[in-house]
SEFIZA-3560 file (N, C-alpha, C; in Angstrom, 3 decimals):
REM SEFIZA-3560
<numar><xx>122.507</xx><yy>-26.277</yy><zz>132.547</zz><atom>N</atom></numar>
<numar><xx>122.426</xx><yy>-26.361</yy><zz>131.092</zz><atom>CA</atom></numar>
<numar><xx>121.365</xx><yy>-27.394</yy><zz>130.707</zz><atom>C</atom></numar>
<numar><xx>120.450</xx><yy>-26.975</yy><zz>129.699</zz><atom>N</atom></numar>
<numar><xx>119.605</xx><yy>-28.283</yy><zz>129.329</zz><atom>CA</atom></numar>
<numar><xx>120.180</xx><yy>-29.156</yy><zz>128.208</zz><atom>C</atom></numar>
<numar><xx>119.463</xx><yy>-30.311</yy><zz>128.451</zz><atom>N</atom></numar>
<numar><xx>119.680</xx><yy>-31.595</yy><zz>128.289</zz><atom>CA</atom></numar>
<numar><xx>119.394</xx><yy>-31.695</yy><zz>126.305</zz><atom>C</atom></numar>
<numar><xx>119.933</xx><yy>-32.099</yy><zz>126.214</zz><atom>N</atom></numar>
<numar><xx>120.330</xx><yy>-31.861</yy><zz>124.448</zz><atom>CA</atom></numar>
<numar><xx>119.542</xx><yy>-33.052</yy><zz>123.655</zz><atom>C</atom></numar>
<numar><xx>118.371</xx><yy>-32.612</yy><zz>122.746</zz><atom>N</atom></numar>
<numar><xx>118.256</xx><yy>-33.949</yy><zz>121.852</zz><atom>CA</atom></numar>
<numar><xx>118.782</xx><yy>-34.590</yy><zz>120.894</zz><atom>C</atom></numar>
<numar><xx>118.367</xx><yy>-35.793</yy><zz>121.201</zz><atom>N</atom></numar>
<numar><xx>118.984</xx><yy>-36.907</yy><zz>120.041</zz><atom>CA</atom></numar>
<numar><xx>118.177</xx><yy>-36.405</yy><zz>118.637</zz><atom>C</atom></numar>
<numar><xx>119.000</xx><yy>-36.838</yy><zz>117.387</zz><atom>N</atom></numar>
<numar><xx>118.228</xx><yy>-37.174</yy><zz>116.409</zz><atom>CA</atom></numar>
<numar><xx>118.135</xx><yy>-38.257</yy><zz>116.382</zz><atom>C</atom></numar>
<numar><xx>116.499</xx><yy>-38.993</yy><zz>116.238</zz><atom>N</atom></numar>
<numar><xx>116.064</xx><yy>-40.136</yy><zz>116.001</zz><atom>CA</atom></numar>
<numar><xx>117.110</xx><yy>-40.709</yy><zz>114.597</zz><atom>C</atom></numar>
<numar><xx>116.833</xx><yy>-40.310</yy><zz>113.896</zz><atom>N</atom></numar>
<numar><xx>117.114</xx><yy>-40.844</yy><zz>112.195</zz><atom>CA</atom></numar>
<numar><xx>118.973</xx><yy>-41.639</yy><zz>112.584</zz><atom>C</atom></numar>
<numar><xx>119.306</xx><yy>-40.153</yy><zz>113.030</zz><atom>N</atom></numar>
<numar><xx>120.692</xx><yy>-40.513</yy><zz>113.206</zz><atom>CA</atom></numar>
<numar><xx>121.148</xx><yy>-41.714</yy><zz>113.893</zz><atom>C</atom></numar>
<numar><xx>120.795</xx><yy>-41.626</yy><zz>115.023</zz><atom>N</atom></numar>
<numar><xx>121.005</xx><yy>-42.591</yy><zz>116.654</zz><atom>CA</atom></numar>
<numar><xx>120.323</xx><yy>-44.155</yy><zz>115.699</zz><atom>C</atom></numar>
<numar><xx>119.513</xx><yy>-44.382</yy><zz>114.829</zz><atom>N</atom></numar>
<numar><xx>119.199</xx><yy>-45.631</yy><zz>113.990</zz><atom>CA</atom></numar>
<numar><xx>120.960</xx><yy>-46.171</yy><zz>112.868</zz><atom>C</atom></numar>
<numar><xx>121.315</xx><yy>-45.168</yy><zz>112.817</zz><atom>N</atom></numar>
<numar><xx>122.235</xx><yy>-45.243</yy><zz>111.808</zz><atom>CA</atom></numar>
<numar><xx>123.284</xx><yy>-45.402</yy><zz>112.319</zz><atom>C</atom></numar>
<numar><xx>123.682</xx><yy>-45.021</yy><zz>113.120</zz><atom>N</atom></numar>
<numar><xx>125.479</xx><yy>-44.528</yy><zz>113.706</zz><atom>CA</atom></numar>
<numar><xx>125.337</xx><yy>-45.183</yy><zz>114.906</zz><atom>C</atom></numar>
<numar><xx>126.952</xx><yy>-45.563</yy><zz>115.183</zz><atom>N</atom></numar>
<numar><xx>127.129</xx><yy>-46.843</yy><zz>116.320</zz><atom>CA</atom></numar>
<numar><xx>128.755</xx><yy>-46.205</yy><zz>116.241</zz><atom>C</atom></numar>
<numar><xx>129.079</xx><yy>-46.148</yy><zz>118.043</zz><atom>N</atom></numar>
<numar><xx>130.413</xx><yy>-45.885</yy><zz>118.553</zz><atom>CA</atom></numar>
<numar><xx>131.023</xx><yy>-47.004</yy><zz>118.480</zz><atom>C</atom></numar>
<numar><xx>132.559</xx><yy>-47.497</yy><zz>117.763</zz><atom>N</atom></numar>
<numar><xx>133.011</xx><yy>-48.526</yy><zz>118.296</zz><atom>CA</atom></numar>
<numar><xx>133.937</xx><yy>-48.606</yy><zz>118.940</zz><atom>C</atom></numar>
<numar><xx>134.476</xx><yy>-49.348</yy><zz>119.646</zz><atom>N</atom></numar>
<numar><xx>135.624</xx><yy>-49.890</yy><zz>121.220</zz><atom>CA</atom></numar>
<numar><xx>136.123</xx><yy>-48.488</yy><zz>121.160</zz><atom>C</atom></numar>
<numar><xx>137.387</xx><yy>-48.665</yy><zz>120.004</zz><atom>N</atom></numar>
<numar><xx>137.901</xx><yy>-47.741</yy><zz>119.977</zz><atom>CA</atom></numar>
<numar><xx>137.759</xx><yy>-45.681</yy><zz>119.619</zz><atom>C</atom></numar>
<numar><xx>136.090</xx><yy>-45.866</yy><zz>119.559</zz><atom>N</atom></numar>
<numar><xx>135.688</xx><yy>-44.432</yy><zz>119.785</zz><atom>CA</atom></numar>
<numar><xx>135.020</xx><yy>-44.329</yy><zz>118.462</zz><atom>C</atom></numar>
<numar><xx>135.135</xx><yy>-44.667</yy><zz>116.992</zz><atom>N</atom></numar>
<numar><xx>135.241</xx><yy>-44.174</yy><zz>115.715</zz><atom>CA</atom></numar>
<numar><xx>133.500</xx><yy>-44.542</yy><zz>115.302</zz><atom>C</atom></numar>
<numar><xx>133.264</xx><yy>-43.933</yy><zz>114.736</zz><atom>N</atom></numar>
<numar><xx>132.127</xx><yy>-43.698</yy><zz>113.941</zz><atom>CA</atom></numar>
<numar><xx>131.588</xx><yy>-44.682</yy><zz>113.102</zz><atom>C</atom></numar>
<numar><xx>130.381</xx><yy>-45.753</yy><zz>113.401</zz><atom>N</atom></numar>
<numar><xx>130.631</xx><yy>-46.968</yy><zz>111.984</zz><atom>CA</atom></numar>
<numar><xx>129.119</xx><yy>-46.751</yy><zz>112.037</zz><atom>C</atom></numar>
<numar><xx>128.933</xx><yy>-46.703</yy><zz>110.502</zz><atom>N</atom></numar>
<numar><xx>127.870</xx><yy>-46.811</yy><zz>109.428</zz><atom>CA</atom></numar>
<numar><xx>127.794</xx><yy>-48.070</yy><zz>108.680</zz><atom>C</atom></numar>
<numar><xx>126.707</xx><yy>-47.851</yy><zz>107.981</zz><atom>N</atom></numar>
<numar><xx>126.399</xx><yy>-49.162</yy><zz>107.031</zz><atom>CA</atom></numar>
<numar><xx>126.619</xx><yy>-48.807</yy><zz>105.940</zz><atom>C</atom></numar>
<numar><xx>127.236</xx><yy>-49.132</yy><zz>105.019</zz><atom>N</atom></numar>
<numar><xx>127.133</xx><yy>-49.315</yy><zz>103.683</zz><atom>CA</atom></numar>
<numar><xx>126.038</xx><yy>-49.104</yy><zz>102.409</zz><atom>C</atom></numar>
<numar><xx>126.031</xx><yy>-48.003</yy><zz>101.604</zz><atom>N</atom></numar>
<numar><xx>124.658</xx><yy>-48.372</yy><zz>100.949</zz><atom>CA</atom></numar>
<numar><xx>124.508</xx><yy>-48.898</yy><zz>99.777</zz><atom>C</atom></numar>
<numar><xx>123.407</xx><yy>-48.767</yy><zz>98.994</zz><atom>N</atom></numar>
<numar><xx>123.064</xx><yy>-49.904</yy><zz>98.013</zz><atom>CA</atom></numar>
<numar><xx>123.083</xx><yy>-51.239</yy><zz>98.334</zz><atom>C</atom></numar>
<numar><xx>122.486</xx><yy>-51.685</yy><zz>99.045</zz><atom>N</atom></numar>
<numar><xx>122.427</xx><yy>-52.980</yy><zz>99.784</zz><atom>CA</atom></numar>
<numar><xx>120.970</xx><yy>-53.531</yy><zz>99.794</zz><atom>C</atom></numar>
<numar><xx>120.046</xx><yy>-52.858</yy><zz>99.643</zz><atom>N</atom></numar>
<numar><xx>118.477</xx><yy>-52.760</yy><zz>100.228</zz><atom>CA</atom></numar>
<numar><xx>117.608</xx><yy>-53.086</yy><zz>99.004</zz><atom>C</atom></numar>
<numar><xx>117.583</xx><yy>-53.270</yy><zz>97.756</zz><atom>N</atom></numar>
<numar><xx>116.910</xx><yy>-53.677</yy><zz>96.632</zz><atom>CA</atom></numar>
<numar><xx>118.083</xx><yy>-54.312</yy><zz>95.427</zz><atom>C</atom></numar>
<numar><xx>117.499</xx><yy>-54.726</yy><zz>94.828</zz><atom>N</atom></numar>
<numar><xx>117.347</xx><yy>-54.602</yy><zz>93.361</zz><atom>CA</atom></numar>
<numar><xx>119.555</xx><yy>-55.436</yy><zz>93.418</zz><atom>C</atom></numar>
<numar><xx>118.940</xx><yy>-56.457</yy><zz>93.872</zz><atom>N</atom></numar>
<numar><xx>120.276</xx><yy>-57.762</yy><zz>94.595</zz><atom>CA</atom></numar>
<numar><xx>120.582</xx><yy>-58.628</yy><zz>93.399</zz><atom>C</atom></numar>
<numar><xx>119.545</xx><yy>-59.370</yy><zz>91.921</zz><atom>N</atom></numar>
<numar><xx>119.703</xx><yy>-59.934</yy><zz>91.351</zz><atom>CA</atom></numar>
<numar><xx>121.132</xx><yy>-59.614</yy><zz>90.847</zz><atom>C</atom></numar>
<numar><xx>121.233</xx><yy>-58.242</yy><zz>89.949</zz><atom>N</atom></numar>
<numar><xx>122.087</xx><yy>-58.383</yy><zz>89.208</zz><atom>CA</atom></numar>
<numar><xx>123.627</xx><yy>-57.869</yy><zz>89.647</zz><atom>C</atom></numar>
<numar><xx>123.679</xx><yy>-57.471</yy><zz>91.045</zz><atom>N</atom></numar>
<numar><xx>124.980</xx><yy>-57.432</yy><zz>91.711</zz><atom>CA</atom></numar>
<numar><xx>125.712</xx><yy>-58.867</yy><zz>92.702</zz><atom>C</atom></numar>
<numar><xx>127.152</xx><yy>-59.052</yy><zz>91.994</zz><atom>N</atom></numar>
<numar><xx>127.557</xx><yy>-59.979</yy><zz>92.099</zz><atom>CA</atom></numar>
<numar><xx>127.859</xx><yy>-60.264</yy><zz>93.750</zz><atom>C</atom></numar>
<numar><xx>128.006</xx><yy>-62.111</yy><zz>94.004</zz><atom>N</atom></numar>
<numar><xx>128.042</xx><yy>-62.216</yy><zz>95.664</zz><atom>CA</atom></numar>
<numar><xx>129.285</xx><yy>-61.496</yy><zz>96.176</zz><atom>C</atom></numar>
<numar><xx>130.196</xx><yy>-61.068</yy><zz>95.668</zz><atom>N</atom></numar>
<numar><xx>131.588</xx><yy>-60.634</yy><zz>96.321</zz><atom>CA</atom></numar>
<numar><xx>131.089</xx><yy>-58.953</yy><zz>96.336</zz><atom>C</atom></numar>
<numar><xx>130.419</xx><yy>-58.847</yy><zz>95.239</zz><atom>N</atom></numar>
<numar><xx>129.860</xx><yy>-57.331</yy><zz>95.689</zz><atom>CA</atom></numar>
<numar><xx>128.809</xx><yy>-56.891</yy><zz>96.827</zz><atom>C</atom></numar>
<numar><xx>127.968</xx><yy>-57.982</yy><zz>97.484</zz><atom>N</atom></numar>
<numar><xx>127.072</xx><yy>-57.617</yy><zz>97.874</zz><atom>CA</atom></numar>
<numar><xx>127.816</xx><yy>-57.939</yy><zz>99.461</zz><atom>C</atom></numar>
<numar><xx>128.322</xx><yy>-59.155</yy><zz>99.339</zz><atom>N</atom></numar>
<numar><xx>129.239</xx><yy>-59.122</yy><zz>100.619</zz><atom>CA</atom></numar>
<numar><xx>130.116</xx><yy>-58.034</yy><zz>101.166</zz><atom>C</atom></numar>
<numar><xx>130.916</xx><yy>-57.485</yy><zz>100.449</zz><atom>N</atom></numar>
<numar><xx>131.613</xx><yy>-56.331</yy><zz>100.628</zz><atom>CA</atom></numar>
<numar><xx>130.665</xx><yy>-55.381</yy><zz>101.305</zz><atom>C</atom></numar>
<numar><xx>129.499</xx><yy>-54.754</yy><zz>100.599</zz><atom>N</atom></numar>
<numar><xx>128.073</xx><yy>-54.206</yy><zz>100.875</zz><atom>CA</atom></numar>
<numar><xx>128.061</xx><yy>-54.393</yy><zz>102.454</zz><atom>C</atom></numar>
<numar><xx>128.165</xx><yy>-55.467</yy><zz>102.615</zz><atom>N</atom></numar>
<numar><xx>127.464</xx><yy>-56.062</yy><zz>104.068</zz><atom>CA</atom></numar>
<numar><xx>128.375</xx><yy>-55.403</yy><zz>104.955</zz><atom>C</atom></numar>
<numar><xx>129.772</xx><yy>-54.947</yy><zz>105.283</zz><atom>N</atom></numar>
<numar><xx>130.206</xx><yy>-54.521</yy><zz>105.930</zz><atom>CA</atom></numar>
<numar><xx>129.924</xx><yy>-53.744</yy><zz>106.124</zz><atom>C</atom></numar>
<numar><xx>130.585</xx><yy>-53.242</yy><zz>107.758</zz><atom>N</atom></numar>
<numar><xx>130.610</xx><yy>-51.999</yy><zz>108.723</zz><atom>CA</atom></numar>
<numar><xx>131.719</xx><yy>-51.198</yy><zz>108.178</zz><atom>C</atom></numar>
<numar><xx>131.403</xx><yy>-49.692</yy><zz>107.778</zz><atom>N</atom></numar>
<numar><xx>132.202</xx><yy>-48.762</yy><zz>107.173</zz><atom>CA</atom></numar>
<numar><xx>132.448</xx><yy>-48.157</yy><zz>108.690</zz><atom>C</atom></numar>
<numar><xx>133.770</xx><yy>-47.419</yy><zz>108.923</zz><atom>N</atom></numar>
<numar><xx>133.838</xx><yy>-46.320</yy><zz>109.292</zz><atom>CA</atom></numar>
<numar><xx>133.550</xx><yy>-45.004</yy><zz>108.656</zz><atom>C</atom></numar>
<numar><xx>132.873</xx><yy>-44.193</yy><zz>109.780</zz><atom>N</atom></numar>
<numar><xx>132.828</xx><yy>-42.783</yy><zz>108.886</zz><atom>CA</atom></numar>
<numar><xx>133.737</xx><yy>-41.481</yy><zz>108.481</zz><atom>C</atom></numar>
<numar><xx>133.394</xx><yy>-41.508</yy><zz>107.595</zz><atom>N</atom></numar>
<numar><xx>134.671</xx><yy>-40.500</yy><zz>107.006</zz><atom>CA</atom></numar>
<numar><xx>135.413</xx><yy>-39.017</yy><zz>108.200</zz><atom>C</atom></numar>
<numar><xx>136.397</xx><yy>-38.389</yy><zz>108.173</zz><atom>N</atom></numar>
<numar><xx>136.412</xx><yy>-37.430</yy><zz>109.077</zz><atom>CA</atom></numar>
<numar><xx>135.602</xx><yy>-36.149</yy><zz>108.380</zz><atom>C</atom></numar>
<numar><xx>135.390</xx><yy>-35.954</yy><zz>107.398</zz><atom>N</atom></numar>
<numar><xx>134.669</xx><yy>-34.531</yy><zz>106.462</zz><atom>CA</atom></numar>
<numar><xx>133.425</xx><yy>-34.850</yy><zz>107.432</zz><atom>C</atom></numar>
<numar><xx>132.790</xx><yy>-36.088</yy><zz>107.289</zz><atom>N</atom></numar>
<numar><xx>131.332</xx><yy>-36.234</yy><zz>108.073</zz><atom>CA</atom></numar>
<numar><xx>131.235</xx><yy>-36.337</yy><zz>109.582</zz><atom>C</atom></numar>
<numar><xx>132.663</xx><yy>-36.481</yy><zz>110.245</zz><atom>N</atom></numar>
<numar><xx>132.110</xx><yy>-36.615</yy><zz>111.864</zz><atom>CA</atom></numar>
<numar><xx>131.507</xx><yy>-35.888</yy><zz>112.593</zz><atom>C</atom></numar>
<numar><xx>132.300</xx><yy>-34.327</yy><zz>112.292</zz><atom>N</atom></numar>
<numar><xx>131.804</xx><yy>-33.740</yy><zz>112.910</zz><atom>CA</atom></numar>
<numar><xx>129.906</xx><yy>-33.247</yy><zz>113.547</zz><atom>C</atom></numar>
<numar><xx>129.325</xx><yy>-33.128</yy><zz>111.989</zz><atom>N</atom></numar>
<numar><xx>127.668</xx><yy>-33.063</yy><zz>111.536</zz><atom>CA</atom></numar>
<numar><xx>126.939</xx><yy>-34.656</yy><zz>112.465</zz><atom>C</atom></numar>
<numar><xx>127.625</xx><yy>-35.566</yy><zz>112.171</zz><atom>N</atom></numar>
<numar><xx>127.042</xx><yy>-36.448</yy><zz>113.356</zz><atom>CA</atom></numar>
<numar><xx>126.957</xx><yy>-36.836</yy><zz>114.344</zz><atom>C</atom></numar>
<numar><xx>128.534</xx><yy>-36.185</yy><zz>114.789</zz><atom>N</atom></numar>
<numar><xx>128.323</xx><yy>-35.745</yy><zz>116.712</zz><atom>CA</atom></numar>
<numar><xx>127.443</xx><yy>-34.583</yy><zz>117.116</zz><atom>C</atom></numar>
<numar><xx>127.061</xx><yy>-34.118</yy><zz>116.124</zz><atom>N</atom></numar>
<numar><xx>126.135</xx><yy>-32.654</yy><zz>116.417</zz><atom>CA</atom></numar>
<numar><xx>124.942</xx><yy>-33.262</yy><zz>116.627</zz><atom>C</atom></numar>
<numar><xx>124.361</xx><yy>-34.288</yy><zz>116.025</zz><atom>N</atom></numar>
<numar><xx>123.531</xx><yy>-34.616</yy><zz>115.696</zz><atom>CA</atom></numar>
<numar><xx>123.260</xx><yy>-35.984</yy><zz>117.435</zz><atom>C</atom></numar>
<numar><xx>123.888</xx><yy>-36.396</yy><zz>117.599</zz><atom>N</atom></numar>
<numar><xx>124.158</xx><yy>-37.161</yy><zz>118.090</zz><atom>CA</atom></numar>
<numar><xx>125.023</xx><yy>-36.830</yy><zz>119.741</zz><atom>C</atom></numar>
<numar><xx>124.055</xx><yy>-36.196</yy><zz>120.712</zz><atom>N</atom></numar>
<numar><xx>125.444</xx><yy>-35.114</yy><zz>121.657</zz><atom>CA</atom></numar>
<numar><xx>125.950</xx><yy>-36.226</yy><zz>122.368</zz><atom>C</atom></numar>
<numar><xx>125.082</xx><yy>-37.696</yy><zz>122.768</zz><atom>N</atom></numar>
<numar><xx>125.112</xx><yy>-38.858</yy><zz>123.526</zz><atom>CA</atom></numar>
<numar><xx>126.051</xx><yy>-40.123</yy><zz>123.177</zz><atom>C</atom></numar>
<numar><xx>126.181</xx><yy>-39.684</yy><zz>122.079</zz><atom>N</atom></numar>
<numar><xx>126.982</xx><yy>-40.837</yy><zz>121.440</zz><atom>CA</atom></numar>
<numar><xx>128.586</xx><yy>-41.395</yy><zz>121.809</zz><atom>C</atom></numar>
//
């Protein structure tokens, strides 16, 4: 069987953790910081898990992960 590619874009974005699950970044984080408050932007800063509607499309994406 051949050897399956990565998506670049994806494999930048998505990270397995200990326990197997899917963690993303958070968005709205990347500009326009003045007028969102520090408890909002902190929150921002966290590692989301990814939803189950979306896992599947990013293990597709992702056969190595």
């Amino acid at each position: 069987m051949p050897k399956l590619k990565t998506r670049r874009a994806a494999a930048k974005r998505f990270r397995r953790s200990g326990s197997g699950k899917i963690m993303r970044r958070k968005a709205f984080k990347n500009h326009l910081l003045e007028h969102k408050t520090t408890a909002r932007k902190t929150k921002l800063s966290k590692i989301a898990v990814l939803s189950e509607a979306d896992k599947e499309n990013v293990e597709l994406m992702l056969p190595y992960l």
